[in-house]
N, CA, C and O atoms as a GROMACS GRO file, in nm:
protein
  456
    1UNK      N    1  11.105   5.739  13.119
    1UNK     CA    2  11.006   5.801  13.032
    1UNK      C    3  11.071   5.918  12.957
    1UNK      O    4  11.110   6.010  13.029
    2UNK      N    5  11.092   5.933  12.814
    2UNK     CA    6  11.118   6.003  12.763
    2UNK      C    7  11.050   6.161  12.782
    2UNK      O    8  10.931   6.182  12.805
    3UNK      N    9  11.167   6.275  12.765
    3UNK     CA   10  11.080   6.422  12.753
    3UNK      C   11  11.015   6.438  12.644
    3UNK      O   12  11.054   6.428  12.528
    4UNK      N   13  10.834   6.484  12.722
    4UNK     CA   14  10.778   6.533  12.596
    4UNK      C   15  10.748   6.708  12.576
    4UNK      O   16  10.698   6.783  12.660
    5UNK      N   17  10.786   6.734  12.470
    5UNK     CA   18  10.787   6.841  12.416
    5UNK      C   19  10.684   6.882  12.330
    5UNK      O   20  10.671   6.794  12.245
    6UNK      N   21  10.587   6.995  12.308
    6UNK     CA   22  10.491   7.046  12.297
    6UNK      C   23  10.538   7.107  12.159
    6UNK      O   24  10.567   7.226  12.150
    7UNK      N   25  10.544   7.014  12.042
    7UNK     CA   26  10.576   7.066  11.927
    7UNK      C   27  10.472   7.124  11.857
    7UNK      O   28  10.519   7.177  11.756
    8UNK      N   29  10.360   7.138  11.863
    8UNK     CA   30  10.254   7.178  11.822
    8UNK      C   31  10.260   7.328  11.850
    8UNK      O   32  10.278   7.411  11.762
    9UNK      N   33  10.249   7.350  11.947
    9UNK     CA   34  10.264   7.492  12.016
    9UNK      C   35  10.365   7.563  11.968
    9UNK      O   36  10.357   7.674  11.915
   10UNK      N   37  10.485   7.484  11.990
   10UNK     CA   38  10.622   7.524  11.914
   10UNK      C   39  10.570   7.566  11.824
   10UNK      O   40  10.526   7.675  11.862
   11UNK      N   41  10.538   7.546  11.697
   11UNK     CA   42  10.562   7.568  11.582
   11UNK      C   43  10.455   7.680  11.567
   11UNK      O   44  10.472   7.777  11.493
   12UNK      N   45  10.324   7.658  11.656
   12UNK     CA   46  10.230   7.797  11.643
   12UNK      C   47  10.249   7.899  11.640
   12UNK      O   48  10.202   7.984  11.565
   13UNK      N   49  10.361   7.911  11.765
   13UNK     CA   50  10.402   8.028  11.779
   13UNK      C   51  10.511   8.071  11.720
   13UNK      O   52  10.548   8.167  11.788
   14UNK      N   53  10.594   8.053  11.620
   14UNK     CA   54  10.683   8.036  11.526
   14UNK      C   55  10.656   8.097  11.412
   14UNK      O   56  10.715   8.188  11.356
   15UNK      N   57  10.489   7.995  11.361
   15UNK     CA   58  10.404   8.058  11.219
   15UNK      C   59  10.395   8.164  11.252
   15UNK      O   60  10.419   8.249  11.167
   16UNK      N   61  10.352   8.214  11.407
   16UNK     CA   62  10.252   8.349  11.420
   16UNK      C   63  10.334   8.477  11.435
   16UNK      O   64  10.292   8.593  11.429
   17UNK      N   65  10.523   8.415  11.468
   17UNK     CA   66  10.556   8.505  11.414
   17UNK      C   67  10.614   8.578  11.311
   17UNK      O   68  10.654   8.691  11.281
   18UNK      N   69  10.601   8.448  11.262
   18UNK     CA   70  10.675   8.464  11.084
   18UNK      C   71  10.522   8.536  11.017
   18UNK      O   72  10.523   8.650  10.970
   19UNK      N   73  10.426   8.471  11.021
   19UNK     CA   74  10.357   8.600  10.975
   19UNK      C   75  10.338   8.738  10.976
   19UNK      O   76  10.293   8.822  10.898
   20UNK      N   77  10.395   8.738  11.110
   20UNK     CA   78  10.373   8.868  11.157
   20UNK      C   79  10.439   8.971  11.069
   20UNK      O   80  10.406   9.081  11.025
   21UNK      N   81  10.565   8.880  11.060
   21UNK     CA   82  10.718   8.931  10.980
   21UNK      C   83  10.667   8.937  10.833
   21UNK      O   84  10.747   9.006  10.770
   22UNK      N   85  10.586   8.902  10.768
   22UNK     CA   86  10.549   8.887  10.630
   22UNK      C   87  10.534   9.017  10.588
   22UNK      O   88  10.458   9.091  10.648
   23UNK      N   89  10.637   9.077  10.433
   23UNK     CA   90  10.649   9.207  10.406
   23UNK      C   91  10.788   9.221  10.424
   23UNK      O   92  10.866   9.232  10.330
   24UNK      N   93  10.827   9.220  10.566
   24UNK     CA   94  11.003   9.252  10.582
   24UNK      C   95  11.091   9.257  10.495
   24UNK      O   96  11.045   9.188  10.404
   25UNK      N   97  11.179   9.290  10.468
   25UNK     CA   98  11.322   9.336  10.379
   25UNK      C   99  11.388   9.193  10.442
   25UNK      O  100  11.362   9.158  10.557
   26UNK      N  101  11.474   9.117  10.356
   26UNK     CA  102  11.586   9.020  10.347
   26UNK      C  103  11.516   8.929  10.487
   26UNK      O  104  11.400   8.910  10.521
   27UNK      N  105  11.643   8.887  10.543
   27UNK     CA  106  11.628   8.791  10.653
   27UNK      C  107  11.467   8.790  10.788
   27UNK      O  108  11.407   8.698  10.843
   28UNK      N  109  11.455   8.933  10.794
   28UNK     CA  110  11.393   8.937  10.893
   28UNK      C  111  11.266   8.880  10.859
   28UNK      O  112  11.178   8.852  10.941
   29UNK      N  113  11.257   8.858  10.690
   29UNK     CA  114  11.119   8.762  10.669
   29UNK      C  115  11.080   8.641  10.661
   29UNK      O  116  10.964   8.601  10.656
   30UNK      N  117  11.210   8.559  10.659
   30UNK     CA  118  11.244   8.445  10.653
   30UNK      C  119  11.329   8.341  10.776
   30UNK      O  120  11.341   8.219  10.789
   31UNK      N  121  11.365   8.432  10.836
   31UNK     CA  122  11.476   8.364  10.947
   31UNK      C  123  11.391   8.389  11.128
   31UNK      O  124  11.409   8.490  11.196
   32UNK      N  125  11.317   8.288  11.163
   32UNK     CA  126  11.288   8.273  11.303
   32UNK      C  127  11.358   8.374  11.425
   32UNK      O  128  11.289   8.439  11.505
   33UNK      N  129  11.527   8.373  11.422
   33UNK     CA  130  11.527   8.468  11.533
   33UNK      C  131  11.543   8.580  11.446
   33UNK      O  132  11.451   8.661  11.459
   34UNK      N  133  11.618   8.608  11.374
   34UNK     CA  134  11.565   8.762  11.300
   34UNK      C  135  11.422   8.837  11.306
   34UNK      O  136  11.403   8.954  11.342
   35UNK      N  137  11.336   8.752  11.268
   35UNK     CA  138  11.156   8.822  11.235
   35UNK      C  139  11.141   8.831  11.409
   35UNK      O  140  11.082   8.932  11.447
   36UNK      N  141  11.169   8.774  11.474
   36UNK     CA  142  11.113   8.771  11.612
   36UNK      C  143  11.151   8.942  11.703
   36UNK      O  144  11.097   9.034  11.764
   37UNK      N  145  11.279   8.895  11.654
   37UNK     CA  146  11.358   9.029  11.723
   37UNK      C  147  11.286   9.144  11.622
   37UNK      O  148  11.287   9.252  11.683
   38UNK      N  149  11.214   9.159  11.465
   38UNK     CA  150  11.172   9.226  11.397
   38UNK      C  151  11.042   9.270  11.465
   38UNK      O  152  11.007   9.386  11.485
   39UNK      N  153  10.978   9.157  11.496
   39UNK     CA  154  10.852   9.244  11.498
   39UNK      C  155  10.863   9.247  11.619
   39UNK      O  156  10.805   9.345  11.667
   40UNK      N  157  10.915   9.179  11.697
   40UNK     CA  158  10.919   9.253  11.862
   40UNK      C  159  10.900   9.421  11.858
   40UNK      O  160  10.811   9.503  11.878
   41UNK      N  161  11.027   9.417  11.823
   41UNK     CA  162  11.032   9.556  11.777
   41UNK      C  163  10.947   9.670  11.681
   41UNK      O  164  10.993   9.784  11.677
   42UNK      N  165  10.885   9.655  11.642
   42UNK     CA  166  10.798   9.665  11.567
   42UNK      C  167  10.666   9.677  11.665
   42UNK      O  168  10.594   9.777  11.661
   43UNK      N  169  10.642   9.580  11.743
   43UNK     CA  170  10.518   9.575  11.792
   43UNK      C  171  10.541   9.723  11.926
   43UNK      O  172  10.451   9.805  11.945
   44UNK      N  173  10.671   9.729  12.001
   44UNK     CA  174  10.663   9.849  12.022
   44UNK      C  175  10.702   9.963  11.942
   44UNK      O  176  10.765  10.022  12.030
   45UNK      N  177  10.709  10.015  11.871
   45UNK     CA  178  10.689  10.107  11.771
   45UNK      C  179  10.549  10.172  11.744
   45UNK      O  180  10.508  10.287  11.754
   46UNK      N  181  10.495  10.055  11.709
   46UNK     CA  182  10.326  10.040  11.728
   46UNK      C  183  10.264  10.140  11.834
   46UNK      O  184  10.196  10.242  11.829
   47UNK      N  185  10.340  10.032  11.971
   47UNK     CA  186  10.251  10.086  12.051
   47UNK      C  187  10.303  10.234  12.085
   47UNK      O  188  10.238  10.337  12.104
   48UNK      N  189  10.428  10.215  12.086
   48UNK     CA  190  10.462  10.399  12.116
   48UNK      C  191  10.374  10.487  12.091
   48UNK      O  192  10.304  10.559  12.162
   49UNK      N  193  10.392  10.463  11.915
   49UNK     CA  194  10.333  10.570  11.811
   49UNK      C  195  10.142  10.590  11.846
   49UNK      O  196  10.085  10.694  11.812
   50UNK      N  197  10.093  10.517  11.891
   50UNK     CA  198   9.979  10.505  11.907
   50UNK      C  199   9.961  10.592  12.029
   50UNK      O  200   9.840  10.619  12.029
   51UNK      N  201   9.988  10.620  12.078
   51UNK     CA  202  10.049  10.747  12.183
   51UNK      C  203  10.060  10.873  12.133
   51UNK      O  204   9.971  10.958  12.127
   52UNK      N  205  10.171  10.883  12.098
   52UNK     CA  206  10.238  10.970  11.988
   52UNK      C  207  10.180  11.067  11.824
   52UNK      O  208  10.191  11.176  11.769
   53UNK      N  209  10.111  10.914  11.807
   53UNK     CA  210   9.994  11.002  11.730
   53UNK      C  211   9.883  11.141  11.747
   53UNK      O  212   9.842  11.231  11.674
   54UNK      N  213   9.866  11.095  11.893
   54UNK     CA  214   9.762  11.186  11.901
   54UNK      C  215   9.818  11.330  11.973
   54UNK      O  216   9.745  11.429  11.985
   55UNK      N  217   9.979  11.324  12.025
   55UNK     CA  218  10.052  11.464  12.025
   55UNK      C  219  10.043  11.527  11.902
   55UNK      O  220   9.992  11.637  11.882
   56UNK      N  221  10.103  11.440  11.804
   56UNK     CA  222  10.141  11.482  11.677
   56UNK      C  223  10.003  11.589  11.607
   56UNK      O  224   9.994  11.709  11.581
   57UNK      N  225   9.912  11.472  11.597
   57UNK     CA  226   9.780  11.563  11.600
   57UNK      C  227   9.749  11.674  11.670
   57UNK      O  228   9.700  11.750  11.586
   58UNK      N  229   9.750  11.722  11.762
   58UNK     CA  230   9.712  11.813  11.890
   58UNK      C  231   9.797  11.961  11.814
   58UNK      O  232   9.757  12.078  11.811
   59UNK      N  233   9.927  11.897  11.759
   59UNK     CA  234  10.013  11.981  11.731
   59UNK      C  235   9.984  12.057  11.579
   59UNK      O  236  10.008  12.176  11.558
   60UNK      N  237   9.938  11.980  11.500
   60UNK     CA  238   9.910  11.984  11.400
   60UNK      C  239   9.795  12.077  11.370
   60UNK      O  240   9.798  12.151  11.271
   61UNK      N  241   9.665  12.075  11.480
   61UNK     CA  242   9.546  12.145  11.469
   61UNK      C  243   9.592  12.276  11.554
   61UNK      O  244   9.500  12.358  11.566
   62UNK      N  245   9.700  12.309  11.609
   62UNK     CA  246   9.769  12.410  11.721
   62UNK      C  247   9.815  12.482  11.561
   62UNK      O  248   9.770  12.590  11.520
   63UNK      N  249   9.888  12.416  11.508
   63UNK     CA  250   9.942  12.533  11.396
   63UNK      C  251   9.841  12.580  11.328
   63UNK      O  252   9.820  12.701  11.324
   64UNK      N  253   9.759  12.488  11.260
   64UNK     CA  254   9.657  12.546  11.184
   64UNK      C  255   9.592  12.655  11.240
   64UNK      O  256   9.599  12.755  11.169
   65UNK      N  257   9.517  12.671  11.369
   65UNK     CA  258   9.455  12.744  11.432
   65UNK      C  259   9.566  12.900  11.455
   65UNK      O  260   9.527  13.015  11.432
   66UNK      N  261   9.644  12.879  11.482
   66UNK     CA  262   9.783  12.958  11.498
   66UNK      C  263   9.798  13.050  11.349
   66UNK      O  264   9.813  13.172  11.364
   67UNK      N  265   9.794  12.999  11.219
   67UNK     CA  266   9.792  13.059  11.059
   67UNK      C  267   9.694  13.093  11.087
   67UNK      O  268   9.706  13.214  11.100
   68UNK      N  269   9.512  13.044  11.125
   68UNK     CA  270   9.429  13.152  11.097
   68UNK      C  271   9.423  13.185  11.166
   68UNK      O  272   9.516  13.225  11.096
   69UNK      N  273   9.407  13.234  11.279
   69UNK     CA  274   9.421  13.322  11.377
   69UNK      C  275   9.474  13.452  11.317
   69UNK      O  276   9.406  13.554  11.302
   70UNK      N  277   9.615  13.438  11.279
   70UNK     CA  278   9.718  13.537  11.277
   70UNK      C  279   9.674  13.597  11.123
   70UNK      O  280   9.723  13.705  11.090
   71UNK      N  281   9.598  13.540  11.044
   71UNK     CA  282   9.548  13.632  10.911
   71UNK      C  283   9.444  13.733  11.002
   71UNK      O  284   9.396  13.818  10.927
   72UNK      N  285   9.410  13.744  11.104
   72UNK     CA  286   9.310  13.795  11.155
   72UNK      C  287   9.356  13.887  11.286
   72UNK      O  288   9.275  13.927  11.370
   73UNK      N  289   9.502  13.916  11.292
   73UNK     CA  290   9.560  14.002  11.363
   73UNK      C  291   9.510  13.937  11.515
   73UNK      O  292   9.465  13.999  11.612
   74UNK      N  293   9.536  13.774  11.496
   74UNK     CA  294   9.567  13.778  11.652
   74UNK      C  295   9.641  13.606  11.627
   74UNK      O  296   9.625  13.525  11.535
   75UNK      N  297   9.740  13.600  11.779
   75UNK     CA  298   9.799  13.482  11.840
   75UNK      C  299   9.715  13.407  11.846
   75UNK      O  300   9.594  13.428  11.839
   76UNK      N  301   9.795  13.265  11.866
   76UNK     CA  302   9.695  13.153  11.898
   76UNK      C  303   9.645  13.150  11.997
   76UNK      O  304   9.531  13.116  12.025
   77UNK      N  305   9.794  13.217  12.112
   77UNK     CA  306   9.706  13.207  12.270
   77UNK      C  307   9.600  13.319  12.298
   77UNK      O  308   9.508  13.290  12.374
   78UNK      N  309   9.604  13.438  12.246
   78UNK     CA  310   9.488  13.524  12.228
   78UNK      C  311   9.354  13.441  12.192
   78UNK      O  312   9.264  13.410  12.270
   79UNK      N  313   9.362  13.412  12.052
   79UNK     CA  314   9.279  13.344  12.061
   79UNK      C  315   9.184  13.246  12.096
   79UNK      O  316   9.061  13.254  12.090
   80UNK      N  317   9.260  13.148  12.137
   80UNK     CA  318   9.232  13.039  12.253
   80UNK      C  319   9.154  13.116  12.369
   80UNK      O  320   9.037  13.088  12.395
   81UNK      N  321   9.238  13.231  12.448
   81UNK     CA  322   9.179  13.299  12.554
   81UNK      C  323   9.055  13.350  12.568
   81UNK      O  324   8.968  13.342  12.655
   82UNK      N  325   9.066  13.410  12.451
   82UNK     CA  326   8.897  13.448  12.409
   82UNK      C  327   8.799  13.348  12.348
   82UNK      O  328   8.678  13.370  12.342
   83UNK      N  329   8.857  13.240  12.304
   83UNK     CA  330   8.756  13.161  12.282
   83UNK      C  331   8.672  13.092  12.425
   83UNK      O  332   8.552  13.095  12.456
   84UNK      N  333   8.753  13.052  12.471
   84UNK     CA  334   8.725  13.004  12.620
   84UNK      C  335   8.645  13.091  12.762
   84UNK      O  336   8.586  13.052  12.863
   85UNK      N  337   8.687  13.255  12.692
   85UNK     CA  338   8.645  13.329  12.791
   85UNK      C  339   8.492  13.356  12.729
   85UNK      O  340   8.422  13.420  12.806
   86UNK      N  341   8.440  13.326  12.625
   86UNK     CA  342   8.310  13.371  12.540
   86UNK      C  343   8.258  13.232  12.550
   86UNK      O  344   8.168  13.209  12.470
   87UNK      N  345   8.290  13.138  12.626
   87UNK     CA  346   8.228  13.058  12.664
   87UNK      C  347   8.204  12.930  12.504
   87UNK      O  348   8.131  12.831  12.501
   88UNK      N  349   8.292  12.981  12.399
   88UNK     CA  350   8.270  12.854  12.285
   88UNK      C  351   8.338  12.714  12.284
   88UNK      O  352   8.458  12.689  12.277
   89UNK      N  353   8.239  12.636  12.293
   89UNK     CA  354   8.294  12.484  12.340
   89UNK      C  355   8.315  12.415  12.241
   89UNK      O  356   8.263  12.304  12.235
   90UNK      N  357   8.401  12.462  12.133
   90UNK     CA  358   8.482  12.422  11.988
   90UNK      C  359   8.582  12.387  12.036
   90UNK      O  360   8.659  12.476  12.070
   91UNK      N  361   8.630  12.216  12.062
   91UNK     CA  362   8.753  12.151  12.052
   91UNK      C  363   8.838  12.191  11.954
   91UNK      O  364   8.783  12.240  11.856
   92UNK      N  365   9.018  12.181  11.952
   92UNK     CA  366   9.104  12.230  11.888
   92UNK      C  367   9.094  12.173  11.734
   92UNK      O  368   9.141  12.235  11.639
   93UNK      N  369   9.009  12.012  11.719
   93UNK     CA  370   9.023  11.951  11.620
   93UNK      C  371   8.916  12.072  11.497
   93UNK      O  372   8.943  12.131  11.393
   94UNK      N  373   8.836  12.064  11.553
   94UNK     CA  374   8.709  12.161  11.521
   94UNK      C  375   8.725  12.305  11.471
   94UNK      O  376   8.670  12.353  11.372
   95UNK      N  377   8.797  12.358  11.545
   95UNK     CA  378   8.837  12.494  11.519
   95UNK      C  379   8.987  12.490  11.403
   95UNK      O  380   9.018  12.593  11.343
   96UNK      N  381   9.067  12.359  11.384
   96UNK     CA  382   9.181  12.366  11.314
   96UNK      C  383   9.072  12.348  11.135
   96UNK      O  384   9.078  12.418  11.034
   97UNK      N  385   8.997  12.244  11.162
   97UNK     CA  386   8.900  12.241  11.032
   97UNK      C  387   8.822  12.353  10.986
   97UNK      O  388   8.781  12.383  10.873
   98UNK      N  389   8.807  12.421  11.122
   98UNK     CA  390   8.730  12.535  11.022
   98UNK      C  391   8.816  12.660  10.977
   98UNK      O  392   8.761  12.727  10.890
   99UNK      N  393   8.952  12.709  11.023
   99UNK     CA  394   9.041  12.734  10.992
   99UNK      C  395   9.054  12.696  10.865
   99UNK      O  396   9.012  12.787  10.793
  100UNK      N  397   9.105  12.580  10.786
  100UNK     CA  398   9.176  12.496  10.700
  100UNK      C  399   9.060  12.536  10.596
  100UNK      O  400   9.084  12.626  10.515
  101UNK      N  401   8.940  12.475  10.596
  101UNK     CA  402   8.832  12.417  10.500
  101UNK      C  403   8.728  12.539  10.495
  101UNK      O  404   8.680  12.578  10.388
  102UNK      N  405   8.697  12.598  10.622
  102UNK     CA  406   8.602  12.687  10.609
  102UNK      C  407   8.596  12.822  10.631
  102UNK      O  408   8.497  12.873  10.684
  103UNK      N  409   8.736  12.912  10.578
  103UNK     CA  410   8.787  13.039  10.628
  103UNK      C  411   8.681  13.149  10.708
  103UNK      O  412   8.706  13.213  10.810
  104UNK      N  413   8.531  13.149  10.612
  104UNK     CA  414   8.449  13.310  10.672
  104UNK      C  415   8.354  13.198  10.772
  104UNK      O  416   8.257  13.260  10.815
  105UNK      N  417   8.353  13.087  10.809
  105UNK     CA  418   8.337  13.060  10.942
  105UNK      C  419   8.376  13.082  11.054
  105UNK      O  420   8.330  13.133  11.156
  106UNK      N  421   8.527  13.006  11.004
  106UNK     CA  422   8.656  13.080  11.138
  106UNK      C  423   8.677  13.231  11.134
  106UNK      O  424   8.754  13.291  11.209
  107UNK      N  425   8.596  13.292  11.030
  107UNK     CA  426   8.636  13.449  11.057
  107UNK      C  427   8.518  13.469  11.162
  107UNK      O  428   8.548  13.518  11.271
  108UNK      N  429   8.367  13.429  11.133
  108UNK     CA  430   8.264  13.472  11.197
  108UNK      C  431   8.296  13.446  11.338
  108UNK      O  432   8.233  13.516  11.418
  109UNK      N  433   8.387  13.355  11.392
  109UNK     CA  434   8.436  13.262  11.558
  109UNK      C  435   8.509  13.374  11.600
  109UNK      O  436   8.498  13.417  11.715
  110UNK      N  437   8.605  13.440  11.492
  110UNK     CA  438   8.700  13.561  11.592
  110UNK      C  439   8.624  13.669  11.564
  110UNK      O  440   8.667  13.754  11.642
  111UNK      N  441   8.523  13.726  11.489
  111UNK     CA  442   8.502  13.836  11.510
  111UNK      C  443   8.411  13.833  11.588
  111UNK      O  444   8.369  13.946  11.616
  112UNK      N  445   8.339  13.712  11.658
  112UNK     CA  446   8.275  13.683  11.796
  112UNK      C  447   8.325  13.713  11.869
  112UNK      O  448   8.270  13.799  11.938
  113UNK      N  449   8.479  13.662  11.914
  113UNK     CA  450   8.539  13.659  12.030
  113UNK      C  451   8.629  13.819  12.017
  113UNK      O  452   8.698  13.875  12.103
  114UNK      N  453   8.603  13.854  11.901
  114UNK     CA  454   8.701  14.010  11.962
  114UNK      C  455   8.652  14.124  12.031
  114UNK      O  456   8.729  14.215  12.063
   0.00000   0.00000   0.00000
């Protein structure tokens, strides 16, 4: 009895990853083990960054808060301290926006907490 081989499948998973690869620069969009090893790679990148994103962020609303703060003659960790010790339950995202967008808000928050 001859071997049978599951060419159907084969090739599914082949399309699905040449699509995946669709966009790529030169070979890696066109060539089976190239795109594979592409978006392998790629797919962790993905997932790293999806991680990574939300440091990046964290960090991002840390500086902001950090510039207004310091127009207002105080540190970030000052500030933070006293926010927390006055009992205001403004996440960092929250307090970097009103910083950024809404200056005599974030002024009215520290001259609360001073």
């Amino acid at each position: 009895m001859p071997r049978s081989v599951n060419s159907v499948a084969s090739r599914a998973r082949r399309k699905k990853v040449m699509k995946q690869a669709k966009g790529y620069f030169g070979r890696r969009k066109n060539v089976y083990t190239v795109a594979k090893n592409a978006v392998e790679k790629a797919m962790l990148y993905a997932y790293r960054d999806r991680r990574q994103k939300k440091r990046n962020f964290r960090a991002l609303w840390i500086t902001r808060i950090n510039a207004g703060a310091r127009i207002h003659g105080m540190s970030y960790s000052q500030f933070m301290g006293k926010v927390k010790a006055a009992n205001i339950e403004l996440n960092r995202k929250v307090l970097a926006d009103l910083a950024m967008n809404h200056p005599e808000a974030f002024e009215a928050i520290v001259s609360k907490v001073k």
